[in-house]
Structures are given as C-alpha cells and as structure tokens.
N, C-alpha and C positions, 0 to 999 in steps of 0.2 A: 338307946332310943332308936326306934328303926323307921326307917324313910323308906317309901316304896319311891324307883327311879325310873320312869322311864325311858325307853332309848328311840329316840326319832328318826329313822330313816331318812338319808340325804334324799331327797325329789329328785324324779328324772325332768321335772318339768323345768323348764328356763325361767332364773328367775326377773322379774322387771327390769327394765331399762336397759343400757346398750351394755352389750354383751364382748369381754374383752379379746384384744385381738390375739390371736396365736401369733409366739414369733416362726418368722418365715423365714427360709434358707435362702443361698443363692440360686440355688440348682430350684427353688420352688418358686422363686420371681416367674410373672410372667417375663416374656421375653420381649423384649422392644422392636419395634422395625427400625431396621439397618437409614440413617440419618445421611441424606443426600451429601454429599462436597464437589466441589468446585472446587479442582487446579488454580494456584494462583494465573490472574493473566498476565501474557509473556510483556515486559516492558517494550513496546517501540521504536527504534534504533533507523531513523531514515537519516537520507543523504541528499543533498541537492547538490550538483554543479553546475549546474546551469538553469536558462529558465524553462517554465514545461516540465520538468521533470519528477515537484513533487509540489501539490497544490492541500494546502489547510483553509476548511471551510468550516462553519458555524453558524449560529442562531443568538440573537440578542433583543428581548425588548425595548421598546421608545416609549415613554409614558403619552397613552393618549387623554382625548378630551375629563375625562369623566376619573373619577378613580375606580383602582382594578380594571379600567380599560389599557389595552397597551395595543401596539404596532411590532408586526416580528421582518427585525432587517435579516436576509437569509447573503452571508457574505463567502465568498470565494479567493484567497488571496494566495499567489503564488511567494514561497517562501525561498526563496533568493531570491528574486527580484523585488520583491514588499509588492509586487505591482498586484490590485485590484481585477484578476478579470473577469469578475463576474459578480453581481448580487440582484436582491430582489426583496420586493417590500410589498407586505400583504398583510392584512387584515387576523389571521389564524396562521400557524403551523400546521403544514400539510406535509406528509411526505410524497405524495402526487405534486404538490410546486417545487420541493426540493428534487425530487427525479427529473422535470422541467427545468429549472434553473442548470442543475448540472450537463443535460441533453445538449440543449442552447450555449451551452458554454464553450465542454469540450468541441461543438462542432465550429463555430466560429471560431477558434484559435488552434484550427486543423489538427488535432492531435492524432497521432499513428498511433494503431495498438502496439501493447506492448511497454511503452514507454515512459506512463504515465502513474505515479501513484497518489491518491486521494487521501488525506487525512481527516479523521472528524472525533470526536467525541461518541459518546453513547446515548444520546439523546433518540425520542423516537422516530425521528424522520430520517435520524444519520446512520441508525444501526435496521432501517425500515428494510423488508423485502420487494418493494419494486425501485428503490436507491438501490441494491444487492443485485439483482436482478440488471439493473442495467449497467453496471459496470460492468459486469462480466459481460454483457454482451456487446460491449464500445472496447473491451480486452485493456480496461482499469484496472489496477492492483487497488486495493481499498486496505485501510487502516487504522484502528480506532486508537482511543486511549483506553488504560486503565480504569478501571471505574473509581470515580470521585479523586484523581489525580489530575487536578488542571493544568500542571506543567507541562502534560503530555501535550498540551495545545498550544502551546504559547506565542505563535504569531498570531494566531486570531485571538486570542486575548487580549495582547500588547493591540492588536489593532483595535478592538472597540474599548479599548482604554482613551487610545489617540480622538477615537470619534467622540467619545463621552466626554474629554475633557478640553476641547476646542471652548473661545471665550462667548461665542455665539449659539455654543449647544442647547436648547432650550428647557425647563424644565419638565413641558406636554410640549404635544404638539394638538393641535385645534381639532386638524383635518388629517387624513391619511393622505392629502396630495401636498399640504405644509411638508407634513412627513419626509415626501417624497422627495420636493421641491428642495429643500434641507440637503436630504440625501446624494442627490445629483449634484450637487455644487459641492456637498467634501469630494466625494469622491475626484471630482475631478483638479482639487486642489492635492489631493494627498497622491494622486498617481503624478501630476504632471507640475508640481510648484512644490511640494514637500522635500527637504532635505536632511534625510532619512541617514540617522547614525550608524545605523546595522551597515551599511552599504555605502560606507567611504564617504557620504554627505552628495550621494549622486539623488535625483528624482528618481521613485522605481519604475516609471514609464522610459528613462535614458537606461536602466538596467535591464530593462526585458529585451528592449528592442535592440540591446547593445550598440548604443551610442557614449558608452563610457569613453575609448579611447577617442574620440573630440573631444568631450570634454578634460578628461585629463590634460588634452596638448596645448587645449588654452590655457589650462588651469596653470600646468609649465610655462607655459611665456609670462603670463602675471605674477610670477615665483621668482623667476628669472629676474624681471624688470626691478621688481622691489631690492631682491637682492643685489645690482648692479649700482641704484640709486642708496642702500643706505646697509654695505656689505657687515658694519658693526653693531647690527641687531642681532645678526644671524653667529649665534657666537660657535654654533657646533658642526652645523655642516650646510651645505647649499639647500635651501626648502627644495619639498619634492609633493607633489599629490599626495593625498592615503589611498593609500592601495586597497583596490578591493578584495572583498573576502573572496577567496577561490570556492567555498562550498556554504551551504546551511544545513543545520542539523536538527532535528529532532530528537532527544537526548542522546548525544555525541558519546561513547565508549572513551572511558580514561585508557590510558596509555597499556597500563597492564592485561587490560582487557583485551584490547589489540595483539600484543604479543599471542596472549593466549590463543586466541583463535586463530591467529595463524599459523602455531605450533599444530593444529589440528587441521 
C-alpha cells in the first residue's frame, strides 16, 4: 500500500504566545551597580569627672489638648551632676530652637572652649546643620549615639522616665502654658529637692555647684550622734556618708578594654 508523505518545513516565523527564555550565563548577566555600605557606627565612650564637662540633651513629647496633638520639652542635663541646666518647651521641633536653647545655655554657664562635650541622639534637630555649625563655632565637641541604640543616651532617658512617672504627671496637658507651668515646678524639685541615687542621695543642684562636702559633714555628725546613742545597731563598722561617684560614663570600657588600649 503506498502513502504519499509529506515533509513540512520548520517556520522561521515565531510561533504564538511567550516565547521561552534562553538560559543565561554569569558572564552574560547584566551587571548590577555596586550597593552603597555604611561602616558600622563607632560606639561612644565618654567620661565625666566633674560638672561642665559632658552635657546629654533630648527631645520628648507631652500629650497635648486634642489627640495626635503633642508639646516637645527640649532637655539639657549634665551627666555627673543629674543637674538640669537647661530646657525648653514649644509647640514643634525645630532645629533653629534647639540651636537657641543650646546658644543660651552654654553661655549662661560660662563654658570655655574646648572643654565641653555635647551628647544627643540622631534625631533631626540633634544631628541638624545649624546645632553642627554652632558647636563648632562655641569650640563643643559634639556626640551622637548609634542609631536605634537607646543605651547610648541613658541619662536623658532615665530623666524623662523620672519626669513621666512623677504621681501629678498629667495624662494632656490643656494648654502649652499648663505645659509649662508643670514644667517649671519639676524641674525645679528635681534639680533642688530630688535625692538622686546615681549621686550618693545628694540634690544635683549641691552636685554642680559642689556643695557636697557640707553636706557630707552634717551628714557625719548625724552618723556620729546615732551611733554614740545606740553603738549596737551599727554591728560592722562606724556609719559613714556614700561616697560620691568620682566620674560618669557613657558606656564605660570593661576592664580588658582598658588594658588594651593602653597597651597601644
């Protein structure tokens, strides 16, 4: 039986629908642009021994009248002393108030250049260029934290901890002069009536202004007295003040760390 066969030529023409992919080499990728990196940032390592020497400042909302209304307290607090010297309360975050607040600051508590170093966070008023700008030109060392590492700030934390959890803190405030009003009366309980655990249970207003040793010398004679009146309380050795801390630190170097770099 014989069958005629014919033969069909493959088409050059492409046939319908999506057409499959060739596989690709590496050498035939395209090539990517080279993906930016950031260094990690260096941990902060300050030292205070005295006061004046290294000041940690911040930004905190107050709930105001309305909701998603708020009040921004702009605080300044010297980290060995705990002492307060400086804030400010306003309506928005500005880094024009915060370059004000700090201007007014260091000049009323005479700061020499040189001497002084700043701490903040990365927020935009703290890491702002006219806050940059005028440290360097008052001759401030300036110094941030790590990003998203709240530790690196931790007096001004612990401080609006203390502010927030006072038993008359309010949950709004009305007015921004309520605000204020509020405001002005911690602060002046927390620099000049507060007795503050970091600092021996001295006020950080007798810590700045170095009025510790009177207080200590009464603190000794009230130590004394008790102990003369009832010497079989005191079973281990004569009371004595708590000594004050000699320095504060902003994450303090363990011990090995210390060696090391001074091996270097």
């Amino acid at each position: 039986m014989c069958t005629n066969a014919w033969l069909v030529e493959p088409s050059s023409r492409p046939a319908s629908g999506p057409r499959p992919r060739e596989p690709t080499t590496a050498s035939a990728a395209p090539e990517r642009r080279r993906q930016a990196t950031h260094p990690p940032r260096a941990k902060p390592e300050l030292v205070a021994t005295a006061a004046n020497r290294v000041w940690s400042w911040d930004i905190t909302k107050l709930a105001g009248p309305a909701k998603w209304s708020y009040f921004h307290l702009y605080v300044i607090i010297d980290i060995y002393s705990r002492y307060v010297v400086g804030w400010l309360l306003a309506d928005r975050e500005s880094s024009i108030l915060a370059e004000k607040l700090l201007a007014d600051t260091i000049t009323k508590h005479n700061i020499d250049r040189n001497t002084l170093t700043i701490h903040a966070d990365n927020g935009t008023s703290m890491a702002s260029k006219p806050v940059a700008f005028l440290l360097a030109d008052l001759g401030v060392t300036k110094s941030h934290s790590r990003p998203r590492t709240s530790n690196d700030n931790p007096y001004s934390e612990a401080h609006f901890k203390t502010l927030k959890y006072r038993p008359d803190f309010p949950d709004r405030f009305d007015t921004i002069e309520q605000a204020r009003t509020f405001c002005r009366s911690f602060f002046t309980w927390y620099n000049t009536e507060h007795r503050h655990s970091g600092i021996a249970w001295h006020t950080p207003h007798d810590v700045h202004h170095g009025h510790t040793d009177a207080v200590n010398a009464v603190r000794a004679e009230v130590l004394t007295a008790a102990y003369q009146r009832n010497p079989e309380r005191f079973v281990r050795k004569h009371p004595e003040p708590a000594a004050l801390p000699t320095t504060a630190w902003i994450n303090q170097p363990n011990r090995d760390q210390q060696i090391h770099s001074k091996n270097f």
